[in-house]
N, C-alpha and C positions, 0 to 999 in steps of 0.2 A: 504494500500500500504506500503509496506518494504523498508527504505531506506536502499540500499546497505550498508553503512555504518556500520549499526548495524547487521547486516547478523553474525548469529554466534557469537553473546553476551548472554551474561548468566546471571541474577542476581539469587545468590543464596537467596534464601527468608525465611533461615532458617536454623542459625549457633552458635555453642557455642564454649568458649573456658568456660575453669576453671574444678571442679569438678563434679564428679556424683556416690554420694555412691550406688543407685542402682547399677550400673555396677561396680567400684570398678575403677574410672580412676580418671585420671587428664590431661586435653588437653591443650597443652600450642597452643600459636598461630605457632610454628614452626609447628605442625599438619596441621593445614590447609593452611599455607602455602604453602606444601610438596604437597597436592594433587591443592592447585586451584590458584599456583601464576603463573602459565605459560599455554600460548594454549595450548589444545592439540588435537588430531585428535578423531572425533569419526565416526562408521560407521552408516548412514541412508540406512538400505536394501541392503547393499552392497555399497552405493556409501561413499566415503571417504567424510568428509569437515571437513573444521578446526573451532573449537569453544574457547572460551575464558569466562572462571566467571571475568567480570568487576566489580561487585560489589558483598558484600557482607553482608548481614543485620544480625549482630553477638551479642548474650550477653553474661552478665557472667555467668555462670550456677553454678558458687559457689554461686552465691546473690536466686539463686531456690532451693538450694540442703539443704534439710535437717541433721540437729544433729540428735539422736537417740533418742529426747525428742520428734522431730518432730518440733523445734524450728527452723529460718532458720540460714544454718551455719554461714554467715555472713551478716553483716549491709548493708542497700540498698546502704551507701553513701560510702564504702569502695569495694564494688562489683560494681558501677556505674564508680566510680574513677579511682579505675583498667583498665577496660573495655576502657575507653574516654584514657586510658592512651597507651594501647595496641593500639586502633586504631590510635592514633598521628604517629606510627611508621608505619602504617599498611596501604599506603592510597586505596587498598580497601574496609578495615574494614567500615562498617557504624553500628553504635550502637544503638541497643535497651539498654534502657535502664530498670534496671530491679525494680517494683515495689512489697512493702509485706506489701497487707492491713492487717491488724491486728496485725501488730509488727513494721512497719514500720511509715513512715507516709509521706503524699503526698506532704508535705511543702519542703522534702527533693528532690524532683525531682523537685520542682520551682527552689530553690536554685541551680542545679546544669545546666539547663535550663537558667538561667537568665547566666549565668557565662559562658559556655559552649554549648550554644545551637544552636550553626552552626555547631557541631559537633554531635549531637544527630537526629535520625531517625523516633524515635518510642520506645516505650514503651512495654514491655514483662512481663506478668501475668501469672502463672503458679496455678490455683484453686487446683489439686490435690496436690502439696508438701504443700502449704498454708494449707490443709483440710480444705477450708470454699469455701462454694459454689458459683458460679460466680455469681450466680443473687442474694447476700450479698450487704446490703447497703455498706460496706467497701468500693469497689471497686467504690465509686461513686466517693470520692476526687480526686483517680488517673483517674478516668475518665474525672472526670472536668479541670483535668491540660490539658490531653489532646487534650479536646476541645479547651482552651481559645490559645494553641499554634499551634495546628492544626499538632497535631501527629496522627500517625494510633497507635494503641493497636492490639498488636498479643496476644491472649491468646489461652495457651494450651487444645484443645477440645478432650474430650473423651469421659468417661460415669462417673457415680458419681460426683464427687464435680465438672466437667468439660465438664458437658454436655451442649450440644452445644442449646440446650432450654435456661439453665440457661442464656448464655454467649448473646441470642438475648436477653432476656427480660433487660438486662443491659445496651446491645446496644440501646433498643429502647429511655431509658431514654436520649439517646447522640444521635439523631440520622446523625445527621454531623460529628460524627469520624467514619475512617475508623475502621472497627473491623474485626480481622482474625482471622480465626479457625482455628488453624494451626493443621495439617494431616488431614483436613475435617472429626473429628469424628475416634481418632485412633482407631483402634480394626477391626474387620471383615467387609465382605461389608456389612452386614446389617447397622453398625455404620455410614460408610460411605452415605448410601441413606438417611438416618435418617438424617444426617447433613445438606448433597447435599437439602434436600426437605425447612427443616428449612432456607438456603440462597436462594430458589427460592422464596419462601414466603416473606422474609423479604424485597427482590427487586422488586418484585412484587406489594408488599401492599405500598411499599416506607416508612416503617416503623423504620427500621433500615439499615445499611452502611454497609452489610456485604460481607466479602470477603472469602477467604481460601486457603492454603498452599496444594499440593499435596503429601507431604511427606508421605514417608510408603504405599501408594495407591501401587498398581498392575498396572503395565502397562495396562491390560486388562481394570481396572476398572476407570482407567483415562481417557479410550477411552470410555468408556460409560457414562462418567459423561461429556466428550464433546459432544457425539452425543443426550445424552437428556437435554442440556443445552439451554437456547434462546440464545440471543445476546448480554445483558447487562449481564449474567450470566457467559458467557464466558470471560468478560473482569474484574473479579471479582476472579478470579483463577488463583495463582500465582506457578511456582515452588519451589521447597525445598525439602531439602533431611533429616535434622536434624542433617548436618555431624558435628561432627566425630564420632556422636554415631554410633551405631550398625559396621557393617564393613568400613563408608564410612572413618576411619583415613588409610585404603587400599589404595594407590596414585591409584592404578589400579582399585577399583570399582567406581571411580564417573564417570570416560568416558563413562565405561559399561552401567551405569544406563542411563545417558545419551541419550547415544547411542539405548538402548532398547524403552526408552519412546518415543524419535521420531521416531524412527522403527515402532513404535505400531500407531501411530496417520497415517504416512505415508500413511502404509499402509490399515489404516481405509476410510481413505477419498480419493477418486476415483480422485475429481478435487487436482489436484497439487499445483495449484496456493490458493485451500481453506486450505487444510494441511499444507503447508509454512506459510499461515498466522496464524494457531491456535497453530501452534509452536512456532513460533517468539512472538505471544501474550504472550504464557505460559511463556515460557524461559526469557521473557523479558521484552515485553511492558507493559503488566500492571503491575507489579510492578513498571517499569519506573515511570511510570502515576500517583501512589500513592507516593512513596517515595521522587521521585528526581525531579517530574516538578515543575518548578518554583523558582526552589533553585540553588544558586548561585554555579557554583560546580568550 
């Protein structure tokens, strides 16, 4: 059941500021600002309604971005800092913060944690700019922080150093944090089923706490990962777009997208009253459920 209230809330479940030498940017928070500080209308099938991004789950993308040695550009605790700094001004901002097994070290996100940790969200892993593979002992210390504070880990899923194999057999050593695969397995929809199949598995066996981000999905292919999903699988899949990469620093593509993914769910699902609900879940409730319940907001 939907309370009214939350009708038309958004948490974005997947946001940067800072740099990104692949694409050749640097996104200051006035970027996302510009597209997600205010309602704005988007269309369901032709029917108008007003929606709004209440929250926003953002890290630094300079503390993931690579030097050209492949080293990362800057230190976990000056890319953390920034971040917790940005979001003070920012009170949608809620921060991941950004961990680098193997150059980093996990002692540094206690300290900042123990000092600042009404202010932090969750933790963000990136295996391919890292090049060392998720299921790398490295990633146990930042996973054990996460455990003993009871943060979710988003890490980056793809293929190679970020395959979403890797990224369960790490979860299963944790299996009490939440773990997200953010873009469910970026790349083609085979990636995507290959992922989709790895979190039914993982809920299924109750072996690992996995969840996933729908970022970069096809409208088309998000409706298919709702209709062959069960029902704790559905409550395990969050929205995200990865904005400002690709087009979404466009004020005008995030309504679109928006607008399109609930178009596509609408009109997948016959009962009304079921597509309201797997909407409101995507858009909003579980992420709700993971990130914010229980915490003092």
């Amino acid at each position: 059941m939907i309370d009214e209230e939350d009708y038309g809330k958004i948490i974005e479940a997947h946001a940067h500021i800072g740099t990104w030498c692949a694409d050749n940017v640097d996104f200051t928070e006035e970027t996302l600002n510009a597209v997600l500080d205010e309602p704005f209308t988007v269309s369901i099938n032709d029917e108008e309604e007003e929606n709004e991004v209440v929250a926003i789950l953002v890290s630094n993308m300079s503390g993931i971005d690579q030097l050209p040695d492949g080293t990362p550009k800057i230190g976990e605790m000056e890319a953390n800092e920034y971040m917790l700094d940005v979001a003070a001004e920012n009170p949608k901002y809620k921060t991941l913060i950004v961990g680098q097994p193997g150059y980093g070290d996990a002692g540094n996100l206690v300290d900042l944690i123990e000092r600042r940790g009404d202010e932090i969200y969750g933790i963000k892993l990136h295996p391919n700019t890292l090049q060392l593979d998720a299921n790398d002992p490295l990633y146990e210390p930042y996973m054990a922080v996460a455990q003993e504070y009871g943060l979710p880990v988003l890490f980056h899923s793809q293929d190679n150093y970020s395959d979403p194999f890797y990224i369960y057999e790490t979860a299963q050593k944790f299996p009490e944090v939440p773990v997200i695969m953010a873009h469910l397995g970026m790349g083609g929809d085979d990636n995507h089923w290959y992922a989709f199949g790895i979190l039914q598995t993982a809920l299924r066996s109750g072996t690992a706490n996995l969840y996933a981000d729908v970022s970069w999905l096809s409208p088309e292919m998000i409706v298919a990962i709702l209709q062959r999903a069960d029902e704790e699988t559905l409550s395990h899949l969050f929205f995200g777009t990865d904005i400002p990469l690709g087009p979404y620093s466009d004020p005008e593509v995030y309504p679109a997208r928006v607008s399109e993914v609930k178009s596509a769910i609408a009109a997948a699902f016959e009962d009304e009253e079921e597509a309201a609900d797997l909407i409101h879940a995507l858009f909003y409730q579980n992420a709700y459920d993971v990130f914010f319940a229980g915490r003092d907001e």
